[in-house]
N, C-alpha and C positions, 0 to 999 in steps of 0.2 A: 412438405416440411419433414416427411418421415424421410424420404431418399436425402434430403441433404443434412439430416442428425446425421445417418447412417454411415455416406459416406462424406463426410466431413468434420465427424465426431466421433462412432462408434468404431468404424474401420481402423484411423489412423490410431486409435488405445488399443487394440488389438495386435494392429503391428509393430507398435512401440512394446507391447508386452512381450512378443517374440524375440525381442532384436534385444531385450535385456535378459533373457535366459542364454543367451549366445556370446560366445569371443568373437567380438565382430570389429577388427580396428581396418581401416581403408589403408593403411600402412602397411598391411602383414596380411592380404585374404588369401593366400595361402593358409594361413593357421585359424578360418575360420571351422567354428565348431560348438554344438550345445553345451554350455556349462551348466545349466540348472540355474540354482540361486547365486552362485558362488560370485556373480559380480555385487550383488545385494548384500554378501557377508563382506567382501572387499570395502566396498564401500563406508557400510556402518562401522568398521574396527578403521576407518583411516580419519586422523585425525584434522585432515583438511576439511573432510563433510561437516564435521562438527564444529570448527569452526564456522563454516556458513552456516550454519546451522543456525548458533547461536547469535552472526549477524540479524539474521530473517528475524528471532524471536524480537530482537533488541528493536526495529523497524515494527514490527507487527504490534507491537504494545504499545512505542509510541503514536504511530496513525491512529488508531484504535482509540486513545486516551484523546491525545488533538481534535480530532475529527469530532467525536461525540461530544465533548467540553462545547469547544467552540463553533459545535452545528446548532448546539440549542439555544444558545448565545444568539446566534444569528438568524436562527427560526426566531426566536421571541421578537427579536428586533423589527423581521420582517414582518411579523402577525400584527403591528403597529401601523392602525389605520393612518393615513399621510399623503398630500398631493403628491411627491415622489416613491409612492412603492413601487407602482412599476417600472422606472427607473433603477431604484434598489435592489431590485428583482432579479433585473436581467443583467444588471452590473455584479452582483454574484454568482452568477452560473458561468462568466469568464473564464476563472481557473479550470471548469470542469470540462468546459469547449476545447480549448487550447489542448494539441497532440502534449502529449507525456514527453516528448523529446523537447519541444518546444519550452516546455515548462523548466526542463532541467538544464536547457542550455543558458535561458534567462537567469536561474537563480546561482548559475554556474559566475555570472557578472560580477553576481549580488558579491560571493564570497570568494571571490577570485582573490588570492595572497598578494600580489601585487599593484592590482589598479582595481580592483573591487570596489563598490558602493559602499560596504558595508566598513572596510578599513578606512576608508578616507574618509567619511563621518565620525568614526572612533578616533583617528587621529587627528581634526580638524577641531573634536569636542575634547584632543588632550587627555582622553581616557586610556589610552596607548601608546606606546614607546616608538613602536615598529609596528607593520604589519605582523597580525596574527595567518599563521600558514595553516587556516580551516581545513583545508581539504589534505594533509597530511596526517593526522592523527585517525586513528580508526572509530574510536569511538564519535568524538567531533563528526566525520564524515556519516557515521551511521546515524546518528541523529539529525544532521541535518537533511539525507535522504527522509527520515520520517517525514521531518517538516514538510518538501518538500513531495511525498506522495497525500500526508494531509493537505495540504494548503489547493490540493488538486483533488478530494474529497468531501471536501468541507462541503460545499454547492450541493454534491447530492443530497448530503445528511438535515443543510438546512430545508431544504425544498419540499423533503420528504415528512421532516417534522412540522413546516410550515403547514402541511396537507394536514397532517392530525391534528394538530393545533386549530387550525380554521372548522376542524370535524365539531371539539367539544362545546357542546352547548351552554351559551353564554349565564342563563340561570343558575348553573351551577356555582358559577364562581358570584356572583351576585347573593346568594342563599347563605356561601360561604362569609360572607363580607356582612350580611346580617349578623349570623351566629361571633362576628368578632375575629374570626381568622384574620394573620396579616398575609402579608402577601408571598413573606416565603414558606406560610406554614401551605399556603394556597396548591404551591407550587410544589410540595412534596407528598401533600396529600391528594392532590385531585391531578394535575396536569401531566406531574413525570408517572402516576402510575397507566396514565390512560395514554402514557406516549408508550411503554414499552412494549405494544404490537411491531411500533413502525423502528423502536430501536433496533428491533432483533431483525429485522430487514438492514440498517443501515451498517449492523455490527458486521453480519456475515459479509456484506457485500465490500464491506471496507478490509476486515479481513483477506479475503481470497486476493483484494487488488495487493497489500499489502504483501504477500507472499511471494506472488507473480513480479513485484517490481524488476525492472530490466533496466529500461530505457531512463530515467533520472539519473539512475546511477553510471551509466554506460555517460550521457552526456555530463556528472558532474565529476567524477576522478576517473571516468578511464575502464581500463578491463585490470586493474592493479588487483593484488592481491588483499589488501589495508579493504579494502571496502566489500570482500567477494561473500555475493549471498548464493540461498541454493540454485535460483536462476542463473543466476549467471556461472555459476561452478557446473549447471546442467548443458549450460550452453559450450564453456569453452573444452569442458571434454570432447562432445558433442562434435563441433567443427573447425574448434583449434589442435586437438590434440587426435582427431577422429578415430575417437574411439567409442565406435558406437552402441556399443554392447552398456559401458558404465552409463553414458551417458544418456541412454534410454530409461536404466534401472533409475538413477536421479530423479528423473523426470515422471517416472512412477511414482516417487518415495513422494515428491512433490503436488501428485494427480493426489492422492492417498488421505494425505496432513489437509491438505483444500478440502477432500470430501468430507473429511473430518469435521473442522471448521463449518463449511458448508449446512 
C-alpha cells in the first residue's frame, strides 16, 4: 500500500507541483521555463477562475444542504423495522452504484429542453406555455448539477446514518417518552446530536465529491462556458488549450481548498 500511495498519489502531487511553477504550454516548448508562482498570481487576478470558482461554491452548498436534509430523511425511514427493508435498502444505494456519467446522461433526459420528461409533464399538466430551456441558464444548470451530484450522494449519507442510528440504544429514547418528550424534541435532543460523529464523515466526504465534480456536468451541458467549474476549467487548460503549467497551478489551487474541506 505504501509503494502504490507513493507512486500513485504522492509522486504525481509532486510532479504536478513542478509543472505549475513552470511556463510549460505543448504549443510553444520552445519557451519552456521556471516561472515561480506567477502562473498562481495569473490565475487568482483572472476573472474566469473566479467565476468557476463561484460556480463550485454554488454546487458545494447545494450537495451539501440536499444530501444531508434528505440523507436523514431517508436513514429514519430506513431504520423502520418492515418485511421490505432490505428491499428498501438495496433500492437506495442505486444512485450511488450507478458511474457519475451514467447518472448525468439519465438526468440529462429528465431536463432535455425539447423532448425531456420533465417539460412534457409540465406541459401535459398545463403548468407551462413552451418548453423551459433548463440547461441554458447558468444558474438553473448549476443547480441542477447539485441535484444531480446529490441525488448520487444521498445512498452514502443514508447508509451511513442508518449505521448510527441502528448504533443508539433504544432505552434512551423509550426513558425520553416517559419523561414526556415528543418526538421531535426526541430527535433534537438525543438522535441529531449522537448522529454528528457520522455527519462530519458524510459532510467531508460529500464536500470533496462536490468540488471534484466533472462527469454530470461534462454529460449534462457540455464543456460550455454557462456551467464551467474549477474542474473542469482545470481540465480544459490542461488538455484543451495545453497549457500545462496554469492548468497544474488549478489543480493545486483545487488539491489545497479539498485538503481544506477534508
Amino acid at each position: 500500500s505504501v509503494v502504490l500511495m507513493c507512486g500513485l498519489v504522492f509522486y504525481p502531487i509532486l510532479v504536478t507541483f513542478t509543472y505549475s511553477l513552470q511556463q510549460m504550454k505543448l504549443t510553444e516548448p520552445q519557451n519552456d521555463k521556471i516561472v515561480g508562482f506567477k502562473n498562481y498570481q495569473m490565475i487568482l487576478a483572472d476573472s474566469n477562475f473566479w467565476y468557476s470558482f463561484l460556480n463550485s461554491i454554488i454546487i458545494l452548498v447545494g450537495v451539501v444542504i440536499l444530501t444531508v436534509v434528505i440523507g436523514i430523511a431517508f436513514a429514519m425511514l430506513l431504520n423502520v423495522n418492515t418485511k421490505i427493508k432490505g428491499v428498501l435498502t438495496a433500492a437506495a444505494i442505486i444512485p450511488w452504484a450507478l458511474p457519475p456519467i451514467v447518472n448525468g446522461v439519465m438526468w440529462r433526459w429528465i431536463f432535455h429542453p425539447s423532448y425531456g420528461f420533465l417539460n412534457r409533464l409540465l406541459l401535459r399538466c398545463e403548468l407551462i406555455e413552451e418548453p423551459v430551456q433548463w440547461l441554458s441558464n447558468r444558474f438553473s444548470v448549476i443547480l441542477i448539477v447539485a441535484l444531480v451530484v446529490a441525488w448520487r450522494n444521498i445512498p452514502f449519507c443514508a447508509i451511513v446514518l442508518l449505521s448510527a442510528l441502528q448504533g443508539i440504544p433504544s432505552h434512551i429514547y423509550d426513558s425520553a417518552a416517559i419523561d414526556g418528550s415528543s418526538t421531535g424534541q426526541m430527535f433534537r435532543k438525543i438522535t441529531l446530536p449522537l448522529l454528528m460523529p457520522s455527519l462530519g464523515i458524510v459532510v467531508t466526504s460529500t464536500s470533496i465529491n462536490a468540488i471534484n465534480v466533472f462527469d454530470e456536468i461534462v454529460s449534462l451541458s457540455g464543456y460550455g462556458d454557462v456551467s464551467k467549474t474549477l474542474m473542469m476549467d482545470a481540465y480544459l487548460r490542461t488538455f484543451n488549450f495545453l497549457d500545462y503549467g496554469a492548468g497544474s497551478a488549478i489543480t493545486y489551487i483545487i488539491m489545497i481548498f479539498a485538503g481544506i474541506l477534508g
